[in-house]
MARBATOR-282420 format. One record per atom (N, C-alpha, C): z, y, x. Coordinates in pm, whole numbers, plus 50000, padded with zeros to 5 digits. Example, Ala and Ser with C-alpha at 12.3 -4.5 7.8 and 13.67 -1.06 7.14 Angstrom:
REM MARBATOR-282420
507804943151319 507804955051230 507804967051320 507084977551285 507144989451367 507875000351290 
REM end
This chain:
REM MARBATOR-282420
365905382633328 366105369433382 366575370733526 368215362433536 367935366433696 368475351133766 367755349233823 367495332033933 367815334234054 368085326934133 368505328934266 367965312434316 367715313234492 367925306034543 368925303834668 369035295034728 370515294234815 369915300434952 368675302034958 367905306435096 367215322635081 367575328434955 366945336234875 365615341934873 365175326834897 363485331034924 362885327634735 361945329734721 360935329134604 360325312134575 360685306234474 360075293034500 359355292634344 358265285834369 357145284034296 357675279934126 358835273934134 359565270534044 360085285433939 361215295534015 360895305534025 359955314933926 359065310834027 358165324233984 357565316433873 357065303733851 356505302533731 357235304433590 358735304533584 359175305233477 359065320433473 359335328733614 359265346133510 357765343633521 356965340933542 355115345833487 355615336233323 355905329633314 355795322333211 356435332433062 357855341233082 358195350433018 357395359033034 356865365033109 355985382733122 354755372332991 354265359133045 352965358432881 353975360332811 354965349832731 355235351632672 355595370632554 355985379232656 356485387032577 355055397332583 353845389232670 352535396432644 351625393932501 352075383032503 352025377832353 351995385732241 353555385332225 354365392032146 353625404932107 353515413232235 352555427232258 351065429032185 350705413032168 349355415432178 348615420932291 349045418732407 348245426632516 347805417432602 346965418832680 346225405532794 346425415932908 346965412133042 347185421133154 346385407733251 345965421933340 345475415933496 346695419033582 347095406433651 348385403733832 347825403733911 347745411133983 347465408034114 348485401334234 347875396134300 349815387834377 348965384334524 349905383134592 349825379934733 349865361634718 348755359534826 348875343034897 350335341734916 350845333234846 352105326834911 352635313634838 353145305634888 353645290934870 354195291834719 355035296934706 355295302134605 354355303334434 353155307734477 352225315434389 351075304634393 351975297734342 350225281834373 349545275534247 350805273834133 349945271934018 350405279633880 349445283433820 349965283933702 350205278533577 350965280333478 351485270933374 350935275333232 349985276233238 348745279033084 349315292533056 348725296633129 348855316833098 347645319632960 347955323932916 347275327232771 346385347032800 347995356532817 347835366432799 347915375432946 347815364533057 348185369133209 346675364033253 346025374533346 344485368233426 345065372733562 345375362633628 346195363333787 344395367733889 344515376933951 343965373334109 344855375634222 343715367334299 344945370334415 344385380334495 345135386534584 344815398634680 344365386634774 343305392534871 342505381434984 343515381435113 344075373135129 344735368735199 344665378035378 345865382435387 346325389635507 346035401935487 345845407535376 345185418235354 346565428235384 345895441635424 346955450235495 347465459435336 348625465135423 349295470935314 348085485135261 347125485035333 346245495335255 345485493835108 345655480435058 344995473634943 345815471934902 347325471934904 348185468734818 349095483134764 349215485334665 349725498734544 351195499534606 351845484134596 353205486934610 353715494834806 352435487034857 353005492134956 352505507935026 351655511134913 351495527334915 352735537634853 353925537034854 354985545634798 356035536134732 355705526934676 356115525834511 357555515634609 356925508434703 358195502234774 359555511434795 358845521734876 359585533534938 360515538334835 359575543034751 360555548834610 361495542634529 361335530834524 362435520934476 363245525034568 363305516034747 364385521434854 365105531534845 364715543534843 365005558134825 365945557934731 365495553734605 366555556834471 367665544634503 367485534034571 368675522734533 369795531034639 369485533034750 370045541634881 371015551134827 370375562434735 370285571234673 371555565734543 372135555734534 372575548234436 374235544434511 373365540034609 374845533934665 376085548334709 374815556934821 375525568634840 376295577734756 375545573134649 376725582434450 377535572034441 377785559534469 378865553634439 379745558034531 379845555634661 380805555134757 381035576634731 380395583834712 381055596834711 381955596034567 381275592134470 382255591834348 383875578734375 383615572334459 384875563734519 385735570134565 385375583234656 385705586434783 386225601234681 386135606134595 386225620834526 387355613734457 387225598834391 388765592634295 389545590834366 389415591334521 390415587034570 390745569734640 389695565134538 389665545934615 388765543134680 389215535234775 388255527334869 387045519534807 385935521634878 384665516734852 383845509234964 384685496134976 384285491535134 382105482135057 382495477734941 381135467034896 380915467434780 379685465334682 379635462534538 379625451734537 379525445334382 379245433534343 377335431334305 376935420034271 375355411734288 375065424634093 376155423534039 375525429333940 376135441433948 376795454334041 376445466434073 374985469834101 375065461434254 373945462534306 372445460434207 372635449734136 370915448334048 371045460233963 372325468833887 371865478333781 371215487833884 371835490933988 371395500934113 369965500934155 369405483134139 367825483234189 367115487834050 367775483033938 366995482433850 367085497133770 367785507333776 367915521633791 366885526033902 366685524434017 365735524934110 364385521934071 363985510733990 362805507833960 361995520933842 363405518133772 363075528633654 362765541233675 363535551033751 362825558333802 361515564733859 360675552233882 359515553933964 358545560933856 357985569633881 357595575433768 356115571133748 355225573233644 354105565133604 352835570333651 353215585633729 352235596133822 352145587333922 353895579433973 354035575034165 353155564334168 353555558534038 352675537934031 350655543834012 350235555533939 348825560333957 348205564934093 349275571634120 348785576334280 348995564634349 349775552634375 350225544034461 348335535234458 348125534134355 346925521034270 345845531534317 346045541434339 344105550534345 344345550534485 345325552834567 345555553834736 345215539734803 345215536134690 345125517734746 343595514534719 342915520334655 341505522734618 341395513334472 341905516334358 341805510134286 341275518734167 340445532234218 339675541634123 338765546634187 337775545734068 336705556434072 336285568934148 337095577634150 337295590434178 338415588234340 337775587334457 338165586534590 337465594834643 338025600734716 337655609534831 336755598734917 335745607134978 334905600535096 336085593335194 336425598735294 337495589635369 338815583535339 338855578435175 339115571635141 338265558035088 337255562835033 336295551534991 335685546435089 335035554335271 335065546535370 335995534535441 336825540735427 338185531235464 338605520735356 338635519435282 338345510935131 337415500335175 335885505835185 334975499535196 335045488335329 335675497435418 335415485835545 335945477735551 337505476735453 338175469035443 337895456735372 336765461435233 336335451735184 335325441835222 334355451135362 333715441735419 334435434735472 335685435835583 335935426835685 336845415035596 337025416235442 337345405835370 336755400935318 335635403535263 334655403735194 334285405835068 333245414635053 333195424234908 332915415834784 332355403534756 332525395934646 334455389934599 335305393434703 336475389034645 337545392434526 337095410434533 337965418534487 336945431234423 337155433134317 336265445334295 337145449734167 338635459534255 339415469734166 338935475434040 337595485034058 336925490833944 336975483033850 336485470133834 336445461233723 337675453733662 338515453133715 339695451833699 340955454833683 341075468633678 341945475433647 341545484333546 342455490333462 342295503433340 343505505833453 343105521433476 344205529033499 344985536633413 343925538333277 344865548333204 346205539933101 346475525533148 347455516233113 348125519733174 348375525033326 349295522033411 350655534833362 
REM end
């Protein structure tokens, strides 16, 4: 599915129709998944999720509680980068100019990028973020304090995640 807005920000509109496909084809799966999602304007109601159980991450929370922003961002970046630079050398080896792509170069490029991320990067990204069992002491300190200064009834990863899905 791909939507756009004219400001290309995320609007609640948006996002409820792709949450509305991910049930849908959770359905299909037979599978019930836990989202986790960031506070944002955007992310305000949902539209009778069946096979989706949304929480939200506690608001302002640093990129240390969040998976994506332990690698998994980076690694997308890396490979799309990594994407453009094989285009413009394979431009540049035919012989033609390669001044820009087009909206659907560029998305096979992110979405080649996504694919890549391998299912070790998205495990390590989710346990660095403290979302397992098995943490090192100065990781589970640092975890912990975080959950005090948000507070520890908000979020409790262990119970909410299967890692061996990921």
């Amino acid at each position: 599915m791909y939507k756009s807005n004219q400001k290309a920000w995320m609007t609640s509109e948006i996002f409820d129709d792709w949450l509305k496909g991910i049930d849908k084809e959770m359905a299909k799966k037979k599978r019930h998944i836990l989202l986790f999602i960031e506070n944002c304007n955007a992310h305000s109601n949902f539209p009778g999720l069946k096979n989706i159980t949304v929480k939200f991450l506690p608001t302002n929370t640093t990129s240390k509680l969040q998976p994506l922003g332990q690698g998994i961002i980076r690694g997308c970046k890396v490979g799309y980068r990594a994407q453009i630079v094989r285009t413009l050398l394979d431009s540049i080896g035919e012989g033609k100019p390669c001044s820009s792509t087009n909206i659907v170069q560029s998305m096979r490029m992110a979405d080649y990028a996504w694919r890549n991320i391998t299912e070790t990067t998205i495990k390590n990204c989710f346990i660095k973020a403290g979302f397992s069992k098995n943490k090192t002491t100065s990781e589970t300190e640092e975890v912990d304090s975080i959950k005090r200064s948000i507070g520890e009834g908000e979020i409790n990863p262990e119970h909410c995640i299967d890692t061996k899905g990921l």
